[in-house]
LUMRO-123568 format. One line per field, with one value per residue (C-alpha): chain; x, y, z; residue in one letter. Coordinates in steps of 0.02 Angstrom, whole numbers, plus 50000, padded with zeros to 5 digits. Layout:
<pts>
ch <- c(A;...) $
px <- c(X;...) $
py <- c(Y;...) $
pz <- c(Z;...) $
aa <- c(A;...) $
</pts>
This chain:
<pts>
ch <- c(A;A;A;A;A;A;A;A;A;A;A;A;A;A;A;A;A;A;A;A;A;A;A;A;A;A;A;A;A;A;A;A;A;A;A;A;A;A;A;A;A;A;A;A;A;A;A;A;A;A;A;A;A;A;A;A;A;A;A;A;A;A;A;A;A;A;A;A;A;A;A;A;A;A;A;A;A;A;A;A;A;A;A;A;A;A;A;A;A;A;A;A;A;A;A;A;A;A;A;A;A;A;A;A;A;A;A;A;A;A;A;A;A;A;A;A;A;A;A;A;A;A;A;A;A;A;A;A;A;A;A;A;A;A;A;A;A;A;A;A;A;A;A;A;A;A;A;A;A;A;A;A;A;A;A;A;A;A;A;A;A;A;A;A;A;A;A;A;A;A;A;A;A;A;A;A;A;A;A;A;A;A;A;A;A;A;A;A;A;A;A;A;A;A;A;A;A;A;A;A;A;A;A;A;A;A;A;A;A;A;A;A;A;A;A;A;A;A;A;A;A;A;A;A;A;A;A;A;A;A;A;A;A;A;A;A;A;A;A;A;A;A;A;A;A;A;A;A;A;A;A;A;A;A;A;A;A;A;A;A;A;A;A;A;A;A;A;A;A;A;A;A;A;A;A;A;A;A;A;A;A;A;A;A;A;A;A;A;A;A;A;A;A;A;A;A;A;A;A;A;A;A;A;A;A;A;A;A;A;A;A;A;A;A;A;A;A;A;A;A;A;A;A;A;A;A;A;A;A;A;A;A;A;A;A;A;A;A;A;A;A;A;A;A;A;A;A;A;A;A;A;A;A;A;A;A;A;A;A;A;A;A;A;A;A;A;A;A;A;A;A;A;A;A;A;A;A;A;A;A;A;A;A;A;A;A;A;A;A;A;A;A;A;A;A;A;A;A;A;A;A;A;A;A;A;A;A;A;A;A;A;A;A;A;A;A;A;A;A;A;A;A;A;A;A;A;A;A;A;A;A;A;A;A;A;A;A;A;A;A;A;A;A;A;A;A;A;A;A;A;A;A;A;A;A;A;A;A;A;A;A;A;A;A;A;A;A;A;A;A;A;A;A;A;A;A;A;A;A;A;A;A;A;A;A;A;A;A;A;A;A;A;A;A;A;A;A;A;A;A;A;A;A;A;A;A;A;A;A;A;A;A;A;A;A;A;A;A;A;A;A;A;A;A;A;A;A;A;A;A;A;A;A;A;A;A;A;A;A;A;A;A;A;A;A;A;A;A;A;A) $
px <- c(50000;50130;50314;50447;50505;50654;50696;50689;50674;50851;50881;50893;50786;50741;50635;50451;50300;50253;50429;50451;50367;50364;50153;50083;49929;49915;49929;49821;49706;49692;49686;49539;49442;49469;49392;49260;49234;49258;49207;49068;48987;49018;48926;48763;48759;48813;48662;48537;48618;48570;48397;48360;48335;48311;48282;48368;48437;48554;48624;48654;48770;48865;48895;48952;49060;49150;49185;49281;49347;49428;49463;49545;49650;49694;49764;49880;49931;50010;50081;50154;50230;50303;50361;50502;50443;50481;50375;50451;50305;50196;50035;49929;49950;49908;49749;49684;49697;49596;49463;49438;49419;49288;49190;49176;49108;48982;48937;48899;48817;48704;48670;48610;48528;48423;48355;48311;48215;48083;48202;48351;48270;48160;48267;48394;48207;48155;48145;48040;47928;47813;47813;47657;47777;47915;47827;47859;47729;47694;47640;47526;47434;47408;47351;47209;47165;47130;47076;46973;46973;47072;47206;47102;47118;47298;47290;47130;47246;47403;47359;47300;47438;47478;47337;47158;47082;47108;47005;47127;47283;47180;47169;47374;47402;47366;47391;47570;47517;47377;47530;47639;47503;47458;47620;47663;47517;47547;47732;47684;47562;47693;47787;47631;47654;47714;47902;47878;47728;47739;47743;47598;47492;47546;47657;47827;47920;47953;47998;48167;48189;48058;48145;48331;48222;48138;48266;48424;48338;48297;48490;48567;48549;48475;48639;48718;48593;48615;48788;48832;48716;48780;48964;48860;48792;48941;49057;48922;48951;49143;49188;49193;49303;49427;49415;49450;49618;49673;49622;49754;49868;49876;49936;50062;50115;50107;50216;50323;50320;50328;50459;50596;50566;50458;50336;50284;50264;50153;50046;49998;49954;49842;49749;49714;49676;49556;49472;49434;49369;49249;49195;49155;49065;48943;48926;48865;48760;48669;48622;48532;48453;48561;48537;48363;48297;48419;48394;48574;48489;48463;48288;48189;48238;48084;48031;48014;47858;47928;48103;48186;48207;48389;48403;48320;48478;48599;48689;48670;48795;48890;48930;48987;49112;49176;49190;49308;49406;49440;49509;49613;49685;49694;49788;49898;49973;50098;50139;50200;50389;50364;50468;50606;50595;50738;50801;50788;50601;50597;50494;50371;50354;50295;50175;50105;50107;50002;49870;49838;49807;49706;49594;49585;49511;49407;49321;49299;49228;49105;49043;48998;48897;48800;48769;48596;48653;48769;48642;48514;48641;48693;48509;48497;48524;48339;48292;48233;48128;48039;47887;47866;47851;47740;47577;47569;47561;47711;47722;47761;47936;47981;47978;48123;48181;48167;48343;48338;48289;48424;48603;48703;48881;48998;49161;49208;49196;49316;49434;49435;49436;49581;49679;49648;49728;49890;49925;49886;50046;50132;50328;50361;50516;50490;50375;50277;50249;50179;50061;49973;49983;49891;49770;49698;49693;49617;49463;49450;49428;49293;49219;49218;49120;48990;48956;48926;48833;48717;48706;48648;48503;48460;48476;48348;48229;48260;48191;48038;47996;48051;48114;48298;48284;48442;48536;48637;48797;48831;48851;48980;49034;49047;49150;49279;49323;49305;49441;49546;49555;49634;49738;49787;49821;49947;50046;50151;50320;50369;50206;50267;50436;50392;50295;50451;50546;50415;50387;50202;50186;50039;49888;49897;49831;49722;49634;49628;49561;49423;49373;49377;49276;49132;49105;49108;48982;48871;48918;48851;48708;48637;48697;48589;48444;48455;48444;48307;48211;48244;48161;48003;47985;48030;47886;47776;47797;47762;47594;47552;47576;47486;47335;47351;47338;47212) $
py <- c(50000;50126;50139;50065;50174;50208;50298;50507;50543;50596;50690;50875;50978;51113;51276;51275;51370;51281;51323;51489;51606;51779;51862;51699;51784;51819;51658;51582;51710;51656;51467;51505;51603;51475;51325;51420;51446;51286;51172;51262;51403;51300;51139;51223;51336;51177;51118;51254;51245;51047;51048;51186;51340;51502;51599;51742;51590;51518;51709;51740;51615;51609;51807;51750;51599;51737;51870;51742;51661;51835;51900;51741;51789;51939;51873;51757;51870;51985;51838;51786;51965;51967;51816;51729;51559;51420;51290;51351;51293;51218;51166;51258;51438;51389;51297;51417;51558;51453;51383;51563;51621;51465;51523;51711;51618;51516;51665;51779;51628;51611;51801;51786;51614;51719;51870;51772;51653;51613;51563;51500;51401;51305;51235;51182;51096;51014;50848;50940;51030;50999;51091;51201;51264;51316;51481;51641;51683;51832;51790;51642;51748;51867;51759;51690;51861;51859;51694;51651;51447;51410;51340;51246;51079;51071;51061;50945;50840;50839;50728;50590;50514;50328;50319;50314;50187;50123;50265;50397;50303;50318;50506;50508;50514;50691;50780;50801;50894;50994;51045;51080;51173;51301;51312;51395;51496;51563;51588;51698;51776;51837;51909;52042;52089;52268;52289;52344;52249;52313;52469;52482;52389;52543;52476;52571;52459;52310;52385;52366;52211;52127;52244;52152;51971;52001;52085;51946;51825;51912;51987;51794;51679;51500;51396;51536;51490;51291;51310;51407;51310;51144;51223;51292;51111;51028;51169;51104;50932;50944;51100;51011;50886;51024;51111;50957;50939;51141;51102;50947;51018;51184;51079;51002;51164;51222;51068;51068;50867;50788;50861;50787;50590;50600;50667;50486;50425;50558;50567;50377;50395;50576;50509;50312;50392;50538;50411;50297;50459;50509;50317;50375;50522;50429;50274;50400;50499;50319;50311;50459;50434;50519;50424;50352;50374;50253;50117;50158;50202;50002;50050;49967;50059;50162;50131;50223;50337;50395;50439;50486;50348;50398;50365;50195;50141;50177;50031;50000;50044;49890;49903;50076;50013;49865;49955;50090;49928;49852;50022;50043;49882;49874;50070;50068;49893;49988;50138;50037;50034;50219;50273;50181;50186;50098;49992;49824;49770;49723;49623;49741;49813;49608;49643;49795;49746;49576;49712;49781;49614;49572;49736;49705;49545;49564;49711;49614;49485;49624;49666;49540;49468;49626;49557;49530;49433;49332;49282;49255;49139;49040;48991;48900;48735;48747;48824;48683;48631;48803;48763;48595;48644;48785;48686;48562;48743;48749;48928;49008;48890;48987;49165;49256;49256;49417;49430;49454;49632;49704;49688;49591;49582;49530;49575;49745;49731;49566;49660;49806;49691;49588;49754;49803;49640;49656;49840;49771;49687;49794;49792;49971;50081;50107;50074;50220;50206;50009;50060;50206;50075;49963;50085;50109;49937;49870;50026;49949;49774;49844;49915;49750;49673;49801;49788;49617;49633;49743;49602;49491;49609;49624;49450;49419;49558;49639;49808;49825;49990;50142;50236;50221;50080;50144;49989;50059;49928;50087;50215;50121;50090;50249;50301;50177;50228;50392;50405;50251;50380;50508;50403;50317;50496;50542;50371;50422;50447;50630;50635;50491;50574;50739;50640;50570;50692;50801;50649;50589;50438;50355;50368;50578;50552;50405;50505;50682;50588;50493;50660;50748;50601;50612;50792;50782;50669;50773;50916;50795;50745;50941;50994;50851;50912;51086;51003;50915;51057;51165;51012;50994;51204;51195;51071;51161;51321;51217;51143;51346;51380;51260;51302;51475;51439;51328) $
pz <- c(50000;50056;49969;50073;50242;50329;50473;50470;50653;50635;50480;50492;50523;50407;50443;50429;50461;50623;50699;50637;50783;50670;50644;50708;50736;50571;50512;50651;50585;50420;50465;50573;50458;50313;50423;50473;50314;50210;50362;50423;50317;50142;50175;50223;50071;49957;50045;50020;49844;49812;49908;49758;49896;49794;49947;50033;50148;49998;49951;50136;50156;49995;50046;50199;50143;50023;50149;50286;50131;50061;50240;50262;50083;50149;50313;50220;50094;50223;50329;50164;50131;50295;50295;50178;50077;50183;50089;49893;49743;49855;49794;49931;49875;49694;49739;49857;49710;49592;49717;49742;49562;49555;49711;49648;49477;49562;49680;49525;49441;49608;49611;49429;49478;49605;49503;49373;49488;49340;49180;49288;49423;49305;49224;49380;49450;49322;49387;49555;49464;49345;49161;49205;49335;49234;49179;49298;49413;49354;49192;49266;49388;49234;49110;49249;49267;49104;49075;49236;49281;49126;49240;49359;49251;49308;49487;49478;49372;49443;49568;49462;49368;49437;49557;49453;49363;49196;49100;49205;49164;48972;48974;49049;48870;48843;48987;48967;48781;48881;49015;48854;48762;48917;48958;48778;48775;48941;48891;48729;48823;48980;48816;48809;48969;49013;49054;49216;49291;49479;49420;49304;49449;49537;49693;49689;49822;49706;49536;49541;49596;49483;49335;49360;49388;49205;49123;49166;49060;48920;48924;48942;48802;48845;48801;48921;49043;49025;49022;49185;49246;49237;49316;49448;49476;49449;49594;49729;49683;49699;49779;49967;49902;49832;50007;50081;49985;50022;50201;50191;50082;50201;50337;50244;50199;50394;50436;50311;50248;50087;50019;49891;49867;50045;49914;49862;50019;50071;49920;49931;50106;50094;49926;50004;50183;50107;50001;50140;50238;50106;50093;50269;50258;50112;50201;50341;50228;50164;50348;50338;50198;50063;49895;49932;49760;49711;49849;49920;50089;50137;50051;49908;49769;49706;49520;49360;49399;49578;49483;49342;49202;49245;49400;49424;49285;49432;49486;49660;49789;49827;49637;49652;49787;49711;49547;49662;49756;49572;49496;49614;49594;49410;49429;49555;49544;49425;49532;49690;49647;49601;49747;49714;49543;49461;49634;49648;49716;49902;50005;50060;49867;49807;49967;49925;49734;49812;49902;49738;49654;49793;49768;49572;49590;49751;49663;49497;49601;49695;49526;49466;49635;49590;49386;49366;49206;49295;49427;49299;49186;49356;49372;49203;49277;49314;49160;49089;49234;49247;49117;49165;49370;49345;49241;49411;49526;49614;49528;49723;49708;49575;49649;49664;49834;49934;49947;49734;49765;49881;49886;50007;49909;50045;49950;49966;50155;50130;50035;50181;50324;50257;50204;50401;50448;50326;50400;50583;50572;50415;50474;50502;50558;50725;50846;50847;50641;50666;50823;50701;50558;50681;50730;50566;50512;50656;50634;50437;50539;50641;50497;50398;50565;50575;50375;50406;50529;50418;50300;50427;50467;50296;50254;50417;50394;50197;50173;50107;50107;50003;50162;50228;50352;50435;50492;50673;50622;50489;50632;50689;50500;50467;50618;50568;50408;50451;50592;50491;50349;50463;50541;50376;50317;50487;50455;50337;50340;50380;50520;50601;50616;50681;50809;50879;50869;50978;51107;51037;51041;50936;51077;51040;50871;50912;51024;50940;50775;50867;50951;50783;50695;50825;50802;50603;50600;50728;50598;50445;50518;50557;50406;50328;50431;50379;50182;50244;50323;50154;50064;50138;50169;49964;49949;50031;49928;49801;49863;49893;49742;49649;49771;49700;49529;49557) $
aa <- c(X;X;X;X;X;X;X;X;X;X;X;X;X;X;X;X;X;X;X;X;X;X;X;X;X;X;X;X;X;X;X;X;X;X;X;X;X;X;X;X;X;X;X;X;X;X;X;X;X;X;X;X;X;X;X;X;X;X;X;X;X;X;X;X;X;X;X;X;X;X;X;X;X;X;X;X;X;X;X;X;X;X;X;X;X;X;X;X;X;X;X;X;X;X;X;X;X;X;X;X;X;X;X;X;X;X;X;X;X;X;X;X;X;X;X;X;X;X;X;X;X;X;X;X;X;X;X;X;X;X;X;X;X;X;X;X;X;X;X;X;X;X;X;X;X;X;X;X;X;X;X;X;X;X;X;X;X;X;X;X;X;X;X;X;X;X;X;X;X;X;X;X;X;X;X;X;X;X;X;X;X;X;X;X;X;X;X;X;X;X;X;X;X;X;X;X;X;X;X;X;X;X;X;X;X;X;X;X;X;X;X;X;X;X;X;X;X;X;X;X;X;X;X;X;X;X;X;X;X;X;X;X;X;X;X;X;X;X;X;X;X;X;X;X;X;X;X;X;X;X;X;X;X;X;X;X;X;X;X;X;X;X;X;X;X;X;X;X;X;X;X;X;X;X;X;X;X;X;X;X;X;X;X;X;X;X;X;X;X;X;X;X;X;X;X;X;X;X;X;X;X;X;X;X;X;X;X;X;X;X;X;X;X;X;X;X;X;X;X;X;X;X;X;X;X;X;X;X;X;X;X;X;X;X;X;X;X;X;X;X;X;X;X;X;X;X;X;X;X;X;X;X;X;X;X;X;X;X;X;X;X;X;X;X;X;X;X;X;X;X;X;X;X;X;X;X;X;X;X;X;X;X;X;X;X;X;X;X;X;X;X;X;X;X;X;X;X;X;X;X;X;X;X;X;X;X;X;X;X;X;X;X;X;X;X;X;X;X;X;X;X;X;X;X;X;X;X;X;X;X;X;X;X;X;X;X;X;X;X;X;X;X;X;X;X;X;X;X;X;X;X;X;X;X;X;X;X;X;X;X;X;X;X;X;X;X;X;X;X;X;X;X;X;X;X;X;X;X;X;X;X;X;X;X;X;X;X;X;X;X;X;X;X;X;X;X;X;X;X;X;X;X;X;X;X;X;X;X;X;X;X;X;X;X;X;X;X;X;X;X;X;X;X;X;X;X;X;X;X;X;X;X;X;X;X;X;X;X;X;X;X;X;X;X;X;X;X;X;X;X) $
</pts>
């Protein structure tokens, strides 16, 4: 897993940012401000941003993320200026400068995103709302002025599709051309209206603001519109994972580690340890329900009708992972030796090479578990014998079992658990480098146990509803790979050295991580909430306003 380690608790020391005592404050200050920022103010307006919030609430905090952000800029800058460059073309500086210049982009986006609430936000919602909904409000409340009861038929409708009788599932036919129809002539007819609507209905107080909210969408094109769009979308998918690595790369920075061929080292232990701590934070966020519309919340998937066409096509989760275990594998088996690239191969590189193998075919193996044609082509032994059973009535033998519908793959917890035994008793350096070795792979252990014993509940009791059954093994799941990411992340070389030489031994960050895990998943789970508040306040806007237009 790791390249091959030698002892560094004795090699000189050089000057870094954590030693050198000059404007501390400063830099204290700009530490602070950027993990208030990216650890707290970020992930609710990321949230507000996904749940579809196109309230006051969502500009708030994207103002307020900015300001601690560029306060925080500001503070380093002068540190930096005051300061000479005791970390020379690190990667921290660069990346904070162009997460930045991505934030102010998405900021602008989301200030455009809000004035024109009618063009913009339609077509972000799609999937939310229906097509009668798409139009502004304005021009709907007009046009029943005009046309009174003309738009009743859609909210006596709308809540007919999948639950009448055959003649209503008949007439379903049409009422998506009757939405499409209306929603035209309603469109054309908002193109009538006058510029400046509160003004002509004589209210001075909301001119402006419902000027800028007509006017932005007529100014942007509709590829313009589609296009920012889908970068806005895709920063609030991404954007916590790129704080996540200027947060890490910050303190590397701070510390002054991974430098010359330590680099290696130190790269295979941050990018293994941070994936295993996102595996965390999802396999948290399935606990709470994250992913439900595609049955990755221990739920029965919901079917076409409930979701998206698209959606119901996503493979399920134990997939997902075993697809991850298996590209790892196939990748990295050539990058092992990278460290001591053109040296003879050691020991410890054939076992690390023999990890990778191990996670190329455990994860081919997970995948296909999770084949519904390789389930469906083991079965064909009794093929033959389905016809023939079924005209004497034994048709009940023949139904799937209700394990068929959810997923129990046991491999990607095998490949974790046996990884956690290998680094258990990895041959490290020192002592203090195979105790933190043994600390993480003995968490990956206990997560392997409590993802079994998830399985077992499912296997006894499998979900049948589509509501997260929430399984309490994944608490403890979660919690392992969470703090075994850390901890996987603090093991490698140059940490474990600057341990020693300050007199820690491994206990210190045993115990700060596990304090640290527990109160990031208290974080998740309120920040969660909060999405899920903004969900079902969105909702009900939504019921108001169909009652309006009804």
């Amino acid at each position: 897993m790791a390249a091959p380690e030698t002892s560094a608790s004795e090699a000189p020391i050089s000057p870094t940012y954590f030693t050198h005592s000059g404007y501390s404050g400063l830099l204290l200050a700009h530490i602070g401000l950027m993990i208030v920022a990216w650890v707290f103010v970020l992930p609710i307006s990321v949230t507000l941003s996904v749940a579809r919030s196109q309230g006051f609430a969502l500009l708030v905090g994207q103002t307020i993320f900015f300001f601690l952000n560029a306060f925080g800029l500001l503070f380093g800058t002068i540190y930096n200026s005051k300061t000479p460059d005791l970390y020379e073309s690190n990667l921290h500086h660069k990346l904070g400068w162009a997460l930045t210049w991505i934030v102010i982009t998405q900021a602008i986006i989301g200030f455009l995103r809000f004035c024109s609430f009618g063009k913009f936000s339609a077509e972000a919602n799609g999937e939310e709302r229906a097509s009668w909904m798409a139009t502004s409000t304005h021009n709907t409340a007009a046009y029943q002025q005009m046309h009174p009861g003309s738009l009743a038929w859609m909210h006596r409708y709308s809540h007919d599709s999948g639950h009448g009788t055959e003649s209503d599932s008949g007439r379903s036919d049409s009422l998506g051309e009757r939405h499409e129809e209306k929603d035209e002539e309603i469109q054309h007819f908002g193109d009538h209206l006058p510029e400046n609507p509160a003004g002509a209905a004589g209210s001075s107080r909301g001119s402006v603001a419902d000027r800028i909210r007509f006017r932005v969408p007529q100014m942007v094109p509709g590829w313009a519109m589609k296009t920012t769009s889908f970068f806005y979308d895709a920063v609030d998918f991404l954007i916590l994972i790129f704080g996540f690595v200027a947060i890490l790369t910050g303190f590397i920075t701070y510390g002054g580690v991974f430098k010359g061929s330590s680099i290696f080292n130190g790269l295979a232990h941050s990018i293994k340890g941070g994936i295993f701590f996102w595996y965390g934070l999802l396999t948290l966020g399935r606990w709470m329900g994250c992913f439900a519309e595609y049955g990755w919340a221990w739920n029965v998937r919901p079917p076409v009708g409930m979701v998206t066409a698209r959606k119901a096509k996503v493979p399920s989760a134990e997939f997902v992972e075993s697809f991850v275990i298996f590209l790892y594998g196939s990748t990295n088996v050539f990058l092992e030796h990278l460290a001591a690239w053109g040296s003879a191969w050691t020991a410890q590189d054939l076992e690390h090479v023999s990890i990778t193998i191990m996670f190329f075919g455990g994860g081919l193996c997970g995948m296909l578990v999770e084949s519904n044609t390789i389930r469906h082509l083991l079965n064909a032994s009794l093929a033959r014998l389905d016809a023939g059973q079924k005209q004497y009535g034994f048709k009940e033998q023949w139904t799937p079992p209700k394990t068929y519908s959810f997923s129990m793959n046991p491999f990607p917890g095998l490949v974790i658990l046996l990884l956690g035994l290998m680094m258990s008793s990895h041959h490290q350096h020192s002592m203090v480098s195979t105790m933190v070795h043994k600390q993480w792979g003995t968490l990956f252990v206990g997560f392997a146990l409590a993802r079994a014993v998830t399985y077992i509940l499912m296997y006894l009791s499998p979900p049948s509803s589509y509501l997260p059954s929430r399984p309490p093994s994944e608490i403890i799941s979660s919690f392992c790979l969470i703090s075994g990411g850390l901890i996987f992340i603090a093991s490698n070389r140059d940490t474990v050295a600057a341990m020693e030489r300050y007199n820690l031994n491994a206990m210190f960050i045993f115990t700060v991580t596990m304090g640290f895990t527990a109160f990031l998943m208290a974080w998740q789970m309120i920040v969660l909430a909060i999405k899920g508040w903004t969900v079902r306040r969105r909702q009900s806007e939504i019921v108001a306003d169909r009652g309006t237009l009804a």
